[in-house]
Legacy VTK file of the C-alpha trace (Angstrom):
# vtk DataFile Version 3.0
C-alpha trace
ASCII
DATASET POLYDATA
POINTS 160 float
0.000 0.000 0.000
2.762 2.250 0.841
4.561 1.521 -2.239
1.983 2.489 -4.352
1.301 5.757 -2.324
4.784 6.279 -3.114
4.635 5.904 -7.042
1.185 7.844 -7.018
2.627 11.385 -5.857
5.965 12.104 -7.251
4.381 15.145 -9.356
3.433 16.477 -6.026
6.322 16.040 -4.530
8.236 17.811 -6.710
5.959 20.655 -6.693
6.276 20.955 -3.430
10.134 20.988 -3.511
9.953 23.599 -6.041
7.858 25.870 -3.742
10.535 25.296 -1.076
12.635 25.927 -3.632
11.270 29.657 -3.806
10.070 30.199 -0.555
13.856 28.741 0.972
16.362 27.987 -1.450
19.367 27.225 1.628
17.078 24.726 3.193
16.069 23.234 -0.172
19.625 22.672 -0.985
20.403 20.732 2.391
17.380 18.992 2.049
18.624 17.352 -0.765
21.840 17.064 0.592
20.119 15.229 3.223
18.084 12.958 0.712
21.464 11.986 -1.528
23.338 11.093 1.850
20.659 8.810 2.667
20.250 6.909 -0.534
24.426 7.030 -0.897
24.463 4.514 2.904
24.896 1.428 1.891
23.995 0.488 5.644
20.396 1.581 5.178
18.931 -1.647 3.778
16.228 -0.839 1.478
14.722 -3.882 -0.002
11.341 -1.803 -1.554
13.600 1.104 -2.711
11.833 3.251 -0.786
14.266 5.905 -1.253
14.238 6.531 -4.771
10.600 6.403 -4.797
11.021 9.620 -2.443
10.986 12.717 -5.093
10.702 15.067 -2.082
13.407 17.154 -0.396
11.732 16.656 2.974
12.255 13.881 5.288
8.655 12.993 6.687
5.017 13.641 5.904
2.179 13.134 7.776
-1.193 12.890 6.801
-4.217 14.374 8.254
-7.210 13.033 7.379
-10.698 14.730 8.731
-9.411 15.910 11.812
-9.222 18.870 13.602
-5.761 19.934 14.666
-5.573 21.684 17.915
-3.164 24.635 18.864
0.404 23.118 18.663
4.008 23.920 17.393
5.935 21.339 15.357
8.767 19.125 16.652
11.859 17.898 15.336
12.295 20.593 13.334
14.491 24.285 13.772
13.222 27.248 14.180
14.329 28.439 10.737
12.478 25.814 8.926
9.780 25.708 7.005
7.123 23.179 7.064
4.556 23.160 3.879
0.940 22.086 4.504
-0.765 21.592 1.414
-4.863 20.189 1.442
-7.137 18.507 -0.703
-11.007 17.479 -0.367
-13.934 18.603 -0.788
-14.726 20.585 2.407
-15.774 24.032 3.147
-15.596 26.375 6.347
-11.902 26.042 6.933
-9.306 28.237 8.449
-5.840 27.373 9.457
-5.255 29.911 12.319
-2.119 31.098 13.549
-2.611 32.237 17.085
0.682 34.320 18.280
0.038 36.193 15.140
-3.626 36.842 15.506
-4.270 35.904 11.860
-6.691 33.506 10.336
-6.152 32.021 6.619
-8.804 30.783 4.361
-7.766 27.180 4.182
-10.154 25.976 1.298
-8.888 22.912 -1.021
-5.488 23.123 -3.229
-4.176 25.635 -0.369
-0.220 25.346 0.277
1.113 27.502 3.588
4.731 27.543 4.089
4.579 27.571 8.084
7.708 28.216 10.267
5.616 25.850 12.492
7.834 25.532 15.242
7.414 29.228 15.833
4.060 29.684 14.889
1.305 28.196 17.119
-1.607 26.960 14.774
-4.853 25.096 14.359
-7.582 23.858 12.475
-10.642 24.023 14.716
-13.428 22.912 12.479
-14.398 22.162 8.446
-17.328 20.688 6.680
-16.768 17.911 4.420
-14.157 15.917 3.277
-10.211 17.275 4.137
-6.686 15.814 3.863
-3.849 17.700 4.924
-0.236 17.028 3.861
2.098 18.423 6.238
5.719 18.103 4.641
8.596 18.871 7.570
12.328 18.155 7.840
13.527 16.681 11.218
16.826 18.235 12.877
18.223 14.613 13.772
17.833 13.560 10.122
20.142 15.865 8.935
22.429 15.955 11.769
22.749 12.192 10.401
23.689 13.053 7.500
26.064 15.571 8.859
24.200 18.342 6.349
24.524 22.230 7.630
21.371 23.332 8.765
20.498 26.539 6.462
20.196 29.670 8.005
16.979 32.219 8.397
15.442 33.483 4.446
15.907 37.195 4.097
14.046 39.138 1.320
17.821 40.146 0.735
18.296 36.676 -0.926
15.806 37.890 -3.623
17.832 40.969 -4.663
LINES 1 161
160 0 1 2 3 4 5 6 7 8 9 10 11 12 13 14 15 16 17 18 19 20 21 22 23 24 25 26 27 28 29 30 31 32 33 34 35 36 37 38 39 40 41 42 43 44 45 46 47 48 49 50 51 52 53 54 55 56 57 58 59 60 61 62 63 64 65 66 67 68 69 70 71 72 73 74 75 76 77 78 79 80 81 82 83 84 85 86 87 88 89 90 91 92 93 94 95 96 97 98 99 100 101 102 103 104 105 106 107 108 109 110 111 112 113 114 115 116 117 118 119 120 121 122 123 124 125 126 127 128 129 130 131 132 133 134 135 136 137 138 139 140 141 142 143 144 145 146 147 148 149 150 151 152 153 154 155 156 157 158 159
């Protein structure tokens, strides 16, 4: 089952990597870093090729499936990272709120959020319908692993 999750969303994937690629092109770059050192280990047995199956430059994703998420901040990650939540479904009446901030975001289908989501406290409180939520994230111990530099803060200066 996993396997053919796997070969079903490579497209997306690498969308989402190329968002990253935008939003944070340092922690794109050690993200794949990260990725290449881990399918270069020859003591990571991989019978499935799992790996090469994995067209993303993060190191996890979780799925959320119809559920409400209450107010959290992510683990694992730094605080300079960004996670990307992307949804699909067909649902209605949703906002991803980020509480510190006082903001609330329309959070309908085909949304992406770049969320610094160790920083940012946020939730999804309620929704009507049908929702899935991707929530891409890179985890600190991976690439210490890997011995990759973590990437520093994005500055609007990188855009000059």
């Amino acid at each position: 089952m996993a396997l053919k999750w796997l070969d079903s969303i490579p497209e997306s994937n690498a969308v989402l990597s190329a968002i990253l690629a935008v939003i944070h092109p340092q922690l794109y770059e050690a993200g794949w870093q990260t990725i290449e050192r881990l399918r270069g280990t020859p003591e990571i047995e991989d019978p499935e090729d799992l790996l090469s199956r994995w067209a993303s430059v993060f190191s996890g994703v979780s799925v959320i499936s119809n559920r409400y998420t209450p107010p959290h901040w992510d683990q694992g990650s730094r605080y300079n990272w960004y996670d990307l939540l992307a949804t699909s479904g067909s649902y209605r009446n949703c906002n991803l709120k980020l509480l510190g901030l006082g903001i609330t975001l329309g959070y309908g289908p085909g949304t992406v959020v770049g969320l610094v989501g160790k920083v940012l406290e946020h939730e999804v409180c309620s929704f009507d319908g049908d929702r899935v939520c991707y929530a891409y994230f890179m985890r600190n111990n991976v690439h210490d692993w890997a011995n990759v530099p973590a990437s520093d803060w994005m500055y609007a200066k990188e855009y000059e």
